[in-house]
MIKE-748789 format. One record per atom (N, C-alpha, C): x, y, z; residue in three letters. Coordinates in pm, whole numbers, plus 50000, padded with zeros to 5 digits. Layout:
<pts>
XYZALA ...
</pts>
This chain:
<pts>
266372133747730UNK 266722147847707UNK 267762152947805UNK 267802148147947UNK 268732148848009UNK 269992148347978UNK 270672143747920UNK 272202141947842UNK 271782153447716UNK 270992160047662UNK 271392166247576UNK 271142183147629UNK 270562183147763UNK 270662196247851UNK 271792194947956UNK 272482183447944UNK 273942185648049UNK 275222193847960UNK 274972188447812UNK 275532197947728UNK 275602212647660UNK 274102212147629UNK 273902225447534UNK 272152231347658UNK 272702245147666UNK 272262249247765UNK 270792262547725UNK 271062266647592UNK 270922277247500UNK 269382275847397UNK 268762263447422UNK 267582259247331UNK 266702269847342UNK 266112272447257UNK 264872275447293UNK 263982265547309UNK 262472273047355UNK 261232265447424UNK 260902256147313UNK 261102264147145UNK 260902254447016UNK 261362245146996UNK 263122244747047UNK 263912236947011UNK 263762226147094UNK 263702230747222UNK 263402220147352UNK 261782212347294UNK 261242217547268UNK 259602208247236UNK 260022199547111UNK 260682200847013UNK 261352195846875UNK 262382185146908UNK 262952188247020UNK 263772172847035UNK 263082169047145UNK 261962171147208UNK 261632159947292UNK 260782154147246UNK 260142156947120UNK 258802148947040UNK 259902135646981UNK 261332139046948UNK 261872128846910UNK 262012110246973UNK 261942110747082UNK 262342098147139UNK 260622092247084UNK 259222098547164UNK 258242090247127UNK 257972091147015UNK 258432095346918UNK 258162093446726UNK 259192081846717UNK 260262081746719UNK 261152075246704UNK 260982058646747UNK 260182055346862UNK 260102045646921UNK 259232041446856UNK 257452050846804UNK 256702044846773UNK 256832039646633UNK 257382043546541UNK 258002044146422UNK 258662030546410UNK 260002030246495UNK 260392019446553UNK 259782003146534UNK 258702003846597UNK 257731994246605UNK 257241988946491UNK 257271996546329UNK 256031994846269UNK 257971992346141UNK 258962003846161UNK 259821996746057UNK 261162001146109UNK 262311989146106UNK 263331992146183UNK 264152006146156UNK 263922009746189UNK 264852026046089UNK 265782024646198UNK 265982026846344UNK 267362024746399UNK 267572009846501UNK 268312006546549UNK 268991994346632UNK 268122001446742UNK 266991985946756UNK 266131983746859UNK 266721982947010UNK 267881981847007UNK 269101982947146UNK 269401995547172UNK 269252012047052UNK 269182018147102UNK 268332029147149UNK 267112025047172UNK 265812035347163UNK 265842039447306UNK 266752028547443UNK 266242033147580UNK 267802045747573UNK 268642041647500UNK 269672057247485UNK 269242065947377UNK 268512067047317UNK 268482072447211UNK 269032089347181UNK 269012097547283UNK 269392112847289UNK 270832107047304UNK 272012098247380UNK 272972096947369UNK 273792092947246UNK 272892082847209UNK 273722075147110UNK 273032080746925UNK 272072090246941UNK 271512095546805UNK 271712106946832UNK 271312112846898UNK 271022131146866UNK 272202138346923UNK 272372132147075UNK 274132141947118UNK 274992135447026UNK 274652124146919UNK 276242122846868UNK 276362131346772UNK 274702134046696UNK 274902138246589UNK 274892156646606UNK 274742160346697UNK 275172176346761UNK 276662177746821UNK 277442167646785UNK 278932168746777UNK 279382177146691UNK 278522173646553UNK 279252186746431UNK 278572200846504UNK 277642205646565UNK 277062216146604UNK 277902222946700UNK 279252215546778UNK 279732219046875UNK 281152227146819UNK 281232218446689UNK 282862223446637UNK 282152232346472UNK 281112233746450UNK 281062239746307UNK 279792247446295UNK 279542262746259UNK 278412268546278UNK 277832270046099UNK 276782263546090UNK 276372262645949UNK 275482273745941UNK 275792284345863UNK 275102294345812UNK 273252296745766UNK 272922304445785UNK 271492314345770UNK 271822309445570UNK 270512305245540UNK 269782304445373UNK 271022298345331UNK 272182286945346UNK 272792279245325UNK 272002265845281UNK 273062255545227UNK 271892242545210UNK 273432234745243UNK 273092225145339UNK 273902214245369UNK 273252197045317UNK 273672193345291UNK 273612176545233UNK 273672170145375UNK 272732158845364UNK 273122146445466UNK 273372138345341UNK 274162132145379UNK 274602120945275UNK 274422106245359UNK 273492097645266UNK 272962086645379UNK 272362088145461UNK 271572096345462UNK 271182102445638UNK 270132088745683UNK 269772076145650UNK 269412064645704UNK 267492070445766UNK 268242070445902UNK 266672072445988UNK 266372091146023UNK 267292096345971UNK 267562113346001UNK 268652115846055UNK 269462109946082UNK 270682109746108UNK 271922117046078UNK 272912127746087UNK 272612141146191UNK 271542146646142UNK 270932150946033UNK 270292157545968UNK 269342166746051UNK 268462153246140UNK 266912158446201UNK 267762170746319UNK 268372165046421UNK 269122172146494UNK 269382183146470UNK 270422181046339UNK 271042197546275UNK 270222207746251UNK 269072201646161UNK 268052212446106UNK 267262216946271UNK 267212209146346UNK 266522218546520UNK 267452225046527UNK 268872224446488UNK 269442232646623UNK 269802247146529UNK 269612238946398UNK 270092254946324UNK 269152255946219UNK 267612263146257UNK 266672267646212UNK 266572273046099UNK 267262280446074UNK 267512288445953UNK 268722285045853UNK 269132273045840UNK 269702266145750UNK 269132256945685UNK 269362250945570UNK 268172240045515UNK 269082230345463UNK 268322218845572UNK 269162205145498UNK 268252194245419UNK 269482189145294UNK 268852177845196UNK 269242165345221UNK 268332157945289UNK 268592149045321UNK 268442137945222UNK 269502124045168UNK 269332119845094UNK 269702104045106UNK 269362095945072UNK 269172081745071UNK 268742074644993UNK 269352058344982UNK 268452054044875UNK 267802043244891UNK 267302043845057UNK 266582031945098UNK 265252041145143UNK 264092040145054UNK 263022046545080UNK 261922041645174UNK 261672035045223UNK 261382029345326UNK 261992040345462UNK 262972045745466UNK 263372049045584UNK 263162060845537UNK 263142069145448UNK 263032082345416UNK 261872082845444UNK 260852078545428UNK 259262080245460UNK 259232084845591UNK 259382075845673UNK 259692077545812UNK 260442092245843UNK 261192097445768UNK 262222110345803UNK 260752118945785UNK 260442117445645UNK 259972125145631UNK 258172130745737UNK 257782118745769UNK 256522116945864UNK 257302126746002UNK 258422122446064UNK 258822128046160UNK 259012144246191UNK 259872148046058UNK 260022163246004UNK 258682170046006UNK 257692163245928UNK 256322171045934UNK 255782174646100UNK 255642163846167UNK 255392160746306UNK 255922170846378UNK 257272170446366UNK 257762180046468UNK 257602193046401UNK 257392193546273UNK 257392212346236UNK 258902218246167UNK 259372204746109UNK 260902209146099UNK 260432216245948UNK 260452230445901UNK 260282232045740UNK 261432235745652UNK 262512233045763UNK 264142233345660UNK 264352219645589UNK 263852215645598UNK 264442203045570UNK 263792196345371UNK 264582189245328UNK 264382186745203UNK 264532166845234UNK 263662159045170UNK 263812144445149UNK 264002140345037UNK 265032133244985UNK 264792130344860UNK 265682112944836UNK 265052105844804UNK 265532093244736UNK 265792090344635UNK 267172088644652UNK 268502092544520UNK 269532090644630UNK 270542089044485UNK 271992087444538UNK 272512098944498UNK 273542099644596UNK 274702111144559UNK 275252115944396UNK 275682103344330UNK 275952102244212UNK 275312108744141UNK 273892107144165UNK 272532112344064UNK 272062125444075UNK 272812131444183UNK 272412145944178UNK 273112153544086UNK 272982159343981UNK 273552170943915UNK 272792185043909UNK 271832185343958UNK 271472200843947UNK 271352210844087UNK 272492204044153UNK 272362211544292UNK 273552213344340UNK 274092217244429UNK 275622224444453UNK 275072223044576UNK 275792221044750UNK 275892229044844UNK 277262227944949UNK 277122239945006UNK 277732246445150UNK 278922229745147UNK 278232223845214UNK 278912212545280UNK 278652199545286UNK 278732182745282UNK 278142173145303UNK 278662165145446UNK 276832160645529UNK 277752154545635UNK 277002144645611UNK 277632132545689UNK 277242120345729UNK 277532116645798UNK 276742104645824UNK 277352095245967UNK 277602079245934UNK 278802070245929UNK 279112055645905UNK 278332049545817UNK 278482058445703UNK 277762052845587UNK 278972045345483UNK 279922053045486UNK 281202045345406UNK 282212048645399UNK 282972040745350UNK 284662045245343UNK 285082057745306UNK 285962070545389UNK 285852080445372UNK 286582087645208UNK 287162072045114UNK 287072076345008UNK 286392076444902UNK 285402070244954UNK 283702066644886UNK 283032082944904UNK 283432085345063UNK 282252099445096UNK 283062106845010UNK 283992108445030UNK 284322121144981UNK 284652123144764UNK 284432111644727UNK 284332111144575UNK 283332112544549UNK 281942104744640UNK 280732113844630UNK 280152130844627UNK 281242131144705UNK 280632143944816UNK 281522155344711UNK 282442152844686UNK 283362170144631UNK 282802174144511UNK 281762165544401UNK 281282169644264UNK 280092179944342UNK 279512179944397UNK 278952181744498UNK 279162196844534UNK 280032202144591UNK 280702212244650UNK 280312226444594UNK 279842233844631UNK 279832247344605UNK 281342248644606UNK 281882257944499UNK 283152262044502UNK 283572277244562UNK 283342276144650UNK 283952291544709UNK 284342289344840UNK 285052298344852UNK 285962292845001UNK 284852306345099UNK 284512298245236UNK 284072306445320UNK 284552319845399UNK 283602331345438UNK 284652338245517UNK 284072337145618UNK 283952326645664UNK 283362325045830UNK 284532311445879UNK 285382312945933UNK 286152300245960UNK 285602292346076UNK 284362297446095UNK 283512280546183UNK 282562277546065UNK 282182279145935UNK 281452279845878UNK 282062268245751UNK 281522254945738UNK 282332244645669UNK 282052246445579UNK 283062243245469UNK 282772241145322UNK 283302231445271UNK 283232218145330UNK 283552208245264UNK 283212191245344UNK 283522183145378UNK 282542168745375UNK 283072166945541UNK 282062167745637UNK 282122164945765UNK 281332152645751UNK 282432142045840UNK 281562127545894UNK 281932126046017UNK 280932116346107UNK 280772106846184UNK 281392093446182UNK 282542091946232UNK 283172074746215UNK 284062071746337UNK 283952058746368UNK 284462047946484UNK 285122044846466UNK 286132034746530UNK 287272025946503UNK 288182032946485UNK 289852024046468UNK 290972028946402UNK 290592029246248UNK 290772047346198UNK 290502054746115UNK 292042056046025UNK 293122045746093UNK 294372050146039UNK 294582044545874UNK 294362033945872UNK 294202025345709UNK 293092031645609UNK 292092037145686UNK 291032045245603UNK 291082057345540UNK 291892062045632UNK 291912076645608UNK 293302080345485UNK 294382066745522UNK 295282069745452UNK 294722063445253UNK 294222055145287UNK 293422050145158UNK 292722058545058UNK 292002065645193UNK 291282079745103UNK 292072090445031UNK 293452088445027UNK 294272102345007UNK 293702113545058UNK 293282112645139UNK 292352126945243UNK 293072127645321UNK 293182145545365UNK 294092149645465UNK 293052156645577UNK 292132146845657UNK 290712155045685UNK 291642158945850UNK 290672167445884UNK 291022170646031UNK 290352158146158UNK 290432156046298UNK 290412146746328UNK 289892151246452UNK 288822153846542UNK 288642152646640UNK 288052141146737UNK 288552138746853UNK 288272128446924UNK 286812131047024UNK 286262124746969UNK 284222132247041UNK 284222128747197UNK 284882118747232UNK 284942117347385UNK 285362127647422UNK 286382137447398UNK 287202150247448UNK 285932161247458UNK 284732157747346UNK 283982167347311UNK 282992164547407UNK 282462154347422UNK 281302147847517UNK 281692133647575UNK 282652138147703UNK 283522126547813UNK 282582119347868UNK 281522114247768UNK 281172102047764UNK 281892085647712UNK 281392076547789UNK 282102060947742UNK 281792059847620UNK 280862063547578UNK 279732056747481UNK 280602063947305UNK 281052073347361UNK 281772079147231UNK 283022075547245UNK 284082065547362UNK 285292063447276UNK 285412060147182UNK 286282062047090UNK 287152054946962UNK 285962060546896UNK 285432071046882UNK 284132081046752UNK 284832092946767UNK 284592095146645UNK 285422107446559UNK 284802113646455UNK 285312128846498UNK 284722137246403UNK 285692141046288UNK 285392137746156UNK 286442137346057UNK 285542159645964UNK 287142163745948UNK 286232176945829UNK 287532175845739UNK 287072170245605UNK 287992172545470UNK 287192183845400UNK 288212198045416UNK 287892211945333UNK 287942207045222UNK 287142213245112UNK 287082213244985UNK 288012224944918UNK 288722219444830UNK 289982225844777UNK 289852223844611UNK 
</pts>
C-alpha cells in the first residue's frame, strides 16, 4: 500500500480498507487459480493497482455513468477504478470464466456494489451502450477499438476530464500498432505519471469516440 499512498493522498478510511483487503484476497485466490503472474503478488500495488489508477490520474469518470472493462482478466483496472470512483459503475467483462468468479468473490469481499460481472465477449453485447471502454494488454489497439466503438454511447461529453471513448493500458513500441489501427489515440508516457522503473516503455493510450 505504500507505493499507492506515495501517490494519491485523498482516500478515504473506505477506500484505504478496500485496497488493502486487496493484496491478501489476491494472494489467497492466487493459490487455488492463477488469475495473475505468480512473480507478481510480492509487487502487486505497483505492478496491478498503481498501474491501473494511471487512468484515475489523467480522466475523471462521472457519478451514475457505466464504464466497460474490456478483458478485465483478474479485475484489472476495473477493481481499482470502481474503489476509487464509488459512484460510477463498472461492467466488467471476459470470456475466461474461471477468472471472473474470482472478480467476482473479491468484489463481494471487499463491498465493491458498483461493479457488474459478466462472461461474454464484447461482440455479444447488444443491449447496452456506455460512457467509455478501458482495458489493459488485452489486444491490438485495432481489435480494442472495433470492439469497443459499437459500444459507445454517442454523445460528446461536457466535462473535458470526463472520457467518452476507449482508454487502454499498453507496453512496448506502440509505433506499428497504433499506425495499423488507423487510430489517432492520444499518448501518455506513465513513467512521467509515476517515475517509477517498473512503468518504462507503458502507456496510456485515449481514442475519443467520433
Amino acid at each position: 500500500m505504500e507505493i499507492i499512498e506515495k501517490y494519491f493522498a485523498d482516500f478515504t478510511p473506505e477506500q484505504t480498507r478496500q485496497l488493502g483487503l486487496l493484496k491478501p484476497l489476491y494472494t489467497e485466490w492466487n493459490e487455488k487459480i492463477n488469475v495473475i503472474s505468480r512473480k507478481d503478488i510480492d509487487n502487486f500495488y505497483l505492478h496491478h493497482v498503481l498501474h491501473s489508477l494511471t487512468i484515475a490520474t489523467t480522466f475523471e469518470f462521472q457519478k451514475n455513468t457505466t464504464i466497460m472493462d474490456l478483458g478485465c482478466g483478474g479485475g484489472f483496472p476495473g477493481i481499482p477504478l470502481a474503489i476509487f470512483f464509488p459512484e460510477t459503475n463498472f461492467y466488467l467483462v471476459d470470456s475466461i470464466n474461471k477468472k471472473l468468479n474470482v472478480v467476482r468473490e473479491i468484489a463481494e469481499t471487499v463491498g465493491l456494489t458498483n461493479i457488474t460481472v459478466k462472461h461474454t465477449r464484447a461482440e455479444d453485447i447488444k443491449d447496452q451502450k456506455f460512457e467509455a471502454v478501458i482495458s489493459r494488454a488485452v489486444a491490438p489497439l485495432k481489435d480494442l477499438w472495433r470492439w469497443s466503438k459499437p459500444l459507445m454511447k454517442k454523445h460528446p461529453t461536457t466535462n473535458e476530464n470526463a472520457p467518452n471513448g476507449l482508454i487502454c493500458l499498453k507496453g512496448g513500441d506502440l509505433t506499428q500498432e497504433i499506425q495499423e489501427s488507423t487510430c489517432k489515440p492520444f499518448v501518455w508516457s506513465i513513467d512521467k505519471i509515476f517515475p517509477e522503473p517498473h512503468f518504462k516503455d507503458k502507456y496510456l493510450l485515449y481514442q475519443p469516440y467520433k
